[in-house]
N, C-alpha and C positions, 0 to 999 in steps of 0.2 A: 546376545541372547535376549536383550532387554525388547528388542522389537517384538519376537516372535511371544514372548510374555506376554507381551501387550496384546497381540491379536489371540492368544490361548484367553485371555481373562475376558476380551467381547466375545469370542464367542462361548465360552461359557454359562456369558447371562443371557445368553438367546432364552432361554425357557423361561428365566422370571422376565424379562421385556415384554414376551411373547403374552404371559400371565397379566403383565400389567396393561397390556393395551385390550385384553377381553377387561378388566376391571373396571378401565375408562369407559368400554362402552356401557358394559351394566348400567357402573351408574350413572353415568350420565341418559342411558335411555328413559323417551318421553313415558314408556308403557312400565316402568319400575316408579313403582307408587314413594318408594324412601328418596328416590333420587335428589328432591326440594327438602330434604331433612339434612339436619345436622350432620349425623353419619354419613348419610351421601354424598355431600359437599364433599367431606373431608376425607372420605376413601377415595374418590375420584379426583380430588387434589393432590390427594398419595401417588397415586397411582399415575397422575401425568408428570408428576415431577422426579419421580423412579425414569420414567420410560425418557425424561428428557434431557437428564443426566449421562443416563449409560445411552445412548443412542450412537452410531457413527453419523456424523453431521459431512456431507457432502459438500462441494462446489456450489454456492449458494447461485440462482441466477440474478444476471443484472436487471430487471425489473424496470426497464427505461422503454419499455414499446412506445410508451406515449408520456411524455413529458408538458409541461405548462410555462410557454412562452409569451408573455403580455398578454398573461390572460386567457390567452387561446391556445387549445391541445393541439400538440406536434407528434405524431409520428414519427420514430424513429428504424432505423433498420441498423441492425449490426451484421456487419463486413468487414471478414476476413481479407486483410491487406497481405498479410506477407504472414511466412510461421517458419518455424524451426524444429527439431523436436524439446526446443527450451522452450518457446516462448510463440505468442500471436499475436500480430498484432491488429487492433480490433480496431477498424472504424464506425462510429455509431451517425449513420446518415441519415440528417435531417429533412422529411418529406417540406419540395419547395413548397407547394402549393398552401401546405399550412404556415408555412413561416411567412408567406406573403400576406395571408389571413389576418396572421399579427403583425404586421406590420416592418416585421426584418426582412433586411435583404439576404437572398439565396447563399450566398458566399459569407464568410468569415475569416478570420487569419487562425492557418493551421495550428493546432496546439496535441503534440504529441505529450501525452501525462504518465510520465514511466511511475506506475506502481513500485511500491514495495518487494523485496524479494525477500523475506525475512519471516516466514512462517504462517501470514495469512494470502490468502487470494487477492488480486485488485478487483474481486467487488466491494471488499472494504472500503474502495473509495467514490462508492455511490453515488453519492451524495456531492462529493467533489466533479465528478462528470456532469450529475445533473447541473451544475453551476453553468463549468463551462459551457455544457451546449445550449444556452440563451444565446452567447454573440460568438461562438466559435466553430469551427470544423475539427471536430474531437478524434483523435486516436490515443490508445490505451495501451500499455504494455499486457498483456494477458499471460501471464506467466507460470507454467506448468508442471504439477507435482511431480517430481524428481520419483518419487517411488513409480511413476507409469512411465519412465521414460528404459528402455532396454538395454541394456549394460554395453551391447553391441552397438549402443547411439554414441559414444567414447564420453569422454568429459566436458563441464561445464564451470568452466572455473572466475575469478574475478575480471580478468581479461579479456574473456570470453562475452562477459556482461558489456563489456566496453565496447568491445565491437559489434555485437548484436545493437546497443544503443545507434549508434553512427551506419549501420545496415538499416534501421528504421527510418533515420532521420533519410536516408537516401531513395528509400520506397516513397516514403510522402513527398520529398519532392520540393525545389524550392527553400524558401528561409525560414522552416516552418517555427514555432517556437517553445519550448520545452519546459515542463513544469514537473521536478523532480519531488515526489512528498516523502520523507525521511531517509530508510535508507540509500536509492540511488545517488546521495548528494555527490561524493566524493567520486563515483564509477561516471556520472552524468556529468562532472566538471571536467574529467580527464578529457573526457572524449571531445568534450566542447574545445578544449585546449589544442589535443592534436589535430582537429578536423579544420582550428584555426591554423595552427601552423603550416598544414598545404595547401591552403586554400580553397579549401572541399567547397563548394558553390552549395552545396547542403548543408552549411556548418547552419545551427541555430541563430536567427535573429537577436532571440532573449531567452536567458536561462532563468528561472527563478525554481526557486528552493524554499521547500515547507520542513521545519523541523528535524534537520539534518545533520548529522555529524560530521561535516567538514571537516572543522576542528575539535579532535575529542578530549582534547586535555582544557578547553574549558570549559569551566560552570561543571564538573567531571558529575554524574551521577551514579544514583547504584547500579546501574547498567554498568557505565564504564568501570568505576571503580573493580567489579565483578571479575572484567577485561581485562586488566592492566594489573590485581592482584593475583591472579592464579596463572600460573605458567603457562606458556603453551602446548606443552605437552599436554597437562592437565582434560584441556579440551578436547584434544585428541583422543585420551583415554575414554572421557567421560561421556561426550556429548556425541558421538560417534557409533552410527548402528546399524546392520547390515537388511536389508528390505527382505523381508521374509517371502515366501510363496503365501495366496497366488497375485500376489501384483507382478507386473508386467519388467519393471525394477527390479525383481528376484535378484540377489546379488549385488547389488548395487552398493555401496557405504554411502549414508546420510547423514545429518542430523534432522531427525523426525519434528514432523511442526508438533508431536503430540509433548516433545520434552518442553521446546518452546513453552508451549501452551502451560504446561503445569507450574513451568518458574514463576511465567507472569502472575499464575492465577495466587500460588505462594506469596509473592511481594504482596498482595492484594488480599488476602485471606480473608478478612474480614468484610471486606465490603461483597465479597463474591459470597462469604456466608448470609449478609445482610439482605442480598439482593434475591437470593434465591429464596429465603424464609419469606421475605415480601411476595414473595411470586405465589408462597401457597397459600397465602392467606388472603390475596390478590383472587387466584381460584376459589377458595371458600366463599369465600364475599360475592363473587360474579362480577367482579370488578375486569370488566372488559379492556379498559386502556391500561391496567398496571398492567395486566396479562399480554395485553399486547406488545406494549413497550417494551416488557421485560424479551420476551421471544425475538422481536423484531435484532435486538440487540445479540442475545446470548448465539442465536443462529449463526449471525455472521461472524461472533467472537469464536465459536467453537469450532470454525468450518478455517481446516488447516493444511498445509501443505511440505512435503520434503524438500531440506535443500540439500544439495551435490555436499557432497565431504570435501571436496578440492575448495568450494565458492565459500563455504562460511567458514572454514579456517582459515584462506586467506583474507578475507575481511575481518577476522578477530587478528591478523598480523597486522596489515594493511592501515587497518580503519581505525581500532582501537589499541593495540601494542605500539609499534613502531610510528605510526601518524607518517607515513611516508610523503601520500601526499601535500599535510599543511606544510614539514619542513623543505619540500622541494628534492625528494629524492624518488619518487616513484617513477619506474620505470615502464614504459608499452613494447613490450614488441621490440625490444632491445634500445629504444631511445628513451632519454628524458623526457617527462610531463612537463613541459611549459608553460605553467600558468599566465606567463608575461605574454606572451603570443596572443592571449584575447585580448583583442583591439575595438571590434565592430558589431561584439556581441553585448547585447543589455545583460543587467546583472542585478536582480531584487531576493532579498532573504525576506523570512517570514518567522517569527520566532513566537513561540510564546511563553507569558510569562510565567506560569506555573508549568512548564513542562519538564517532568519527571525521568522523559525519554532521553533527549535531546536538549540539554540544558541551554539558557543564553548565551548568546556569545559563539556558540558550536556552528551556526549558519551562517550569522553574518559573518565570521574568518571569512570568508570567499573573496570579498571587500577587498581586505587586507594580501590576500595571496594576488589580486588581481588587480595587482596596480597601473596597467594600461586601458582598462575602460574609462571610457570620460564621463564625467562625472552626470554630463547630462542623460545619461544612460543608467543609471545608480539609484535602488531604492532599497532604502533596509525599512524592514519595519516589525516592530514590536506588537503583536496584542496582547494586550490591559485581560489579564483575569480569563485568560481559557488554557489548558494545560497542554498534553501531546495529541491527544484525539480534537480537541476544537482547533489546531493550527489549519486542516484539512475538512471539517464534519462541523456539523450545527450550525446555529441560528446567527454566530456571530461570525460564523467564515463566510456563510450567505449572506450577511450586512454590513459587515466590515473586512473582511480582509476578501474575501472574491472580487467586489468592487475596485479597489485597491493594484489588484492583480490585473484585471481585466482594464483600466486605464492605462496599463505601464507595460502591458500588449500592445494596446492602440499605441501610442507613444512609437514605441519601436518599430511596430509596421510602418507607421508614417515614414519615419526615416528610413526605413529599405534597407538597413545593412549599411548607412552613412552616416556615423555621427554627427550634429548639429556642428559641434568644436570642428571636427575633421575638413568637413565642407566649408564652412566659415574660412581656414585658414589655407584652401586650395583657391 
């Protein structure tokens, strides 16, 4: 019942919404003599931060039409590769003629960047895309709200995820290379495993991994801890809710991104109270970049999505109870996950050090479970002072850890799927 509460209490405040966006306009109109008055400022500060609270925040879009390569604007186009009713997979194609403009060449080594399934959209990783496509051929997992998907579409479970990965990697084509940012670590290393084990001619190049929970028994956070103290059952009781009418999902069992949404914003309270009270007085002021900042952020943090009741119970077993995969017991499709089987795929973590999400130690396990990569294929790395959101986002993944990623691509392409050691001793 908690869903359809939830949609009974928005639409109930359609009429004060409704009220507060006539208030916005008042006062903010040029022909309202109060509007540059104290009272003005500060009714029409009320009244945008009412209406941007209670608002339903949609699918925010990618905003990448045109991007900035060496200086010179690149046109981009997004192209649908392959889709499912789970997921699309998005190519964002670089117009040549400007990349020649700047000075890159046409072509780059593919890089499939499986987004998060975990409550927000992969425009969350904006910013991460924008990186890559300076020197790469980008594809995106684009992953689709579980309440629009038809009850008559059947399930969507952790396994499910595993093989949609390796259906992807096999649309692109090639040795393309894989950059998983938090959640998929664990679903994105299985599949690297078994696609090694038969020799899928599609297996990934290079896997690297941002902030993920490989291994979640260390550095354990209040996340895990959360995981690992309340029962399974628990979950199932609690965080489990049926998609009311009229989305297209009617019927369906989820766990809503909106419950997501509110734990986070709980752990967080204060700073989400701090940030918002900044925002109105940000408004008052005409302070344009607090207002901006503040919106550019809260947009994409509020714009949320349902996952399957099968997918994120299994990953609360999986991922954070039982750690199947770090001890070597997860199962595919009725065989063992082999992690030993990666031989000729690259292997870089990315950790950081204030992350609250994803503790240290939780990524680089990969290392450690993946004792047949050679060593000349091997990067772990640390960054100094950015928490869960900078592993992926800001100023220091664009100058320090994109750079970083984007050599140990190169690296691996060069070798084509032959390690330096391997070839050496043939």
């Amino acid at each position: 019942m908690l869903y359809a509460f939830h949609e009974l209490a928005y639409q109930s405040a359609l009429p004060f919404r409704v009220g507060a966006q006539m208030a916005r306009r008042f006062w903010s109109s040029p022909f309202n003599p109060a509007s540059d008055t104290a009272v003005g400022r500060t009714a029409y500060a009320s009244a945008e931060l009412f209406e941007s609270v209670t608002r339903r925040y949609g699918k925010p879009d990618w905003k990448l039409e045109t991007i900035e390569i060496a200086g010179k604007s690149v046109r981009t186009v997004e192209q649908v590769i392959w889709q499912s009713p789970w997921c699309r997979l998005v190519r964002f194609a670089r117009n040549i003629g400007d990349l020649k403009r700047a000075g890159k060449p046409a072509a780059g080594p593919a890089v499939l960047i499986v987004a998060p399934l975990s409550g927000h959209y992969a425009t969350l990783l904006r910013g991460t895309v924008e990186a890559f496509l300076q020197d790469h051929d980008v594809y995106v997992t684009d992953w689709i709200n579980a309440r629009q998907v038809p009850v008559l579409e059947g399930r969507f479970d952790f396994f499910d995820y595993i093989d949609h990965v390796r259906r992807m990697l096999a649309e692109i084509g090639g040795r393309a290379h894989v950059v998983g940012v938090c959640q998929p670590g664990p679903p994105v290393l299985a599949a690297g495993a078994v696609m090694a084990e038969d020799g899928d001619d599609n297996r990934p190049a290079s896997m690297t991994f941002m902030g993920s929970p490989i291994d979640a028994r260390l550095s354990p956070t209040v996340t895990n801890q959360l995981a690992e103290e309340k029962p399974f059952t628990w979950f199932r009781s609690n965080m489990i809710h049926t998609v009311p009418l009229p989305y297209a999902g009617f019927g369906r069992r989820v766990y809503p991104g909106f419950v997501q949404l509110y734990s986070f914003m709980s752990m967080n309270e204060a700073r989400h109270r701090d940030a918002h009270w900044d925002y109105f007085n940000s408004l008052i002021d005409g302070d344009g970049d607090g207002v901006d900042k503040h919106e550019e952020f809260y947009d994409e943090y509020m714009s949320v999505l349902d996952l399957t009741e099968e997918f994120y119970l299994q990953t609360i077993d999986i991922v954070f109870q039982q750690h199947l995969l770090a001890r070597g017991l997860l199962e595919h499709r009725g065989r063992k996950v082999d992690l030993s089987k990666i031989t000729d795929i690259g292997l870089m973590t990315v950790e950081g050090e204030k992350d609250d999400i994803s503790g240290v130690g939780q990524t680089q396990a990969a290392h450690g479970l993946c004792p047949n990569v050679p060593d000349d294929r091997r990067v772990l790395y640390v960054q100094p002072s950015v928490g869960h959101y900078g592993v992926f986002n800001g100023r220091r993944f664009r100058e320090e850890i994109y750079p970083r990623v984007r050599d140990f691509i190169a690296q691996n392409e060069a070798l084509g799927g032959v390690s330096q050691r391997s070839a050496s001793a043939a």
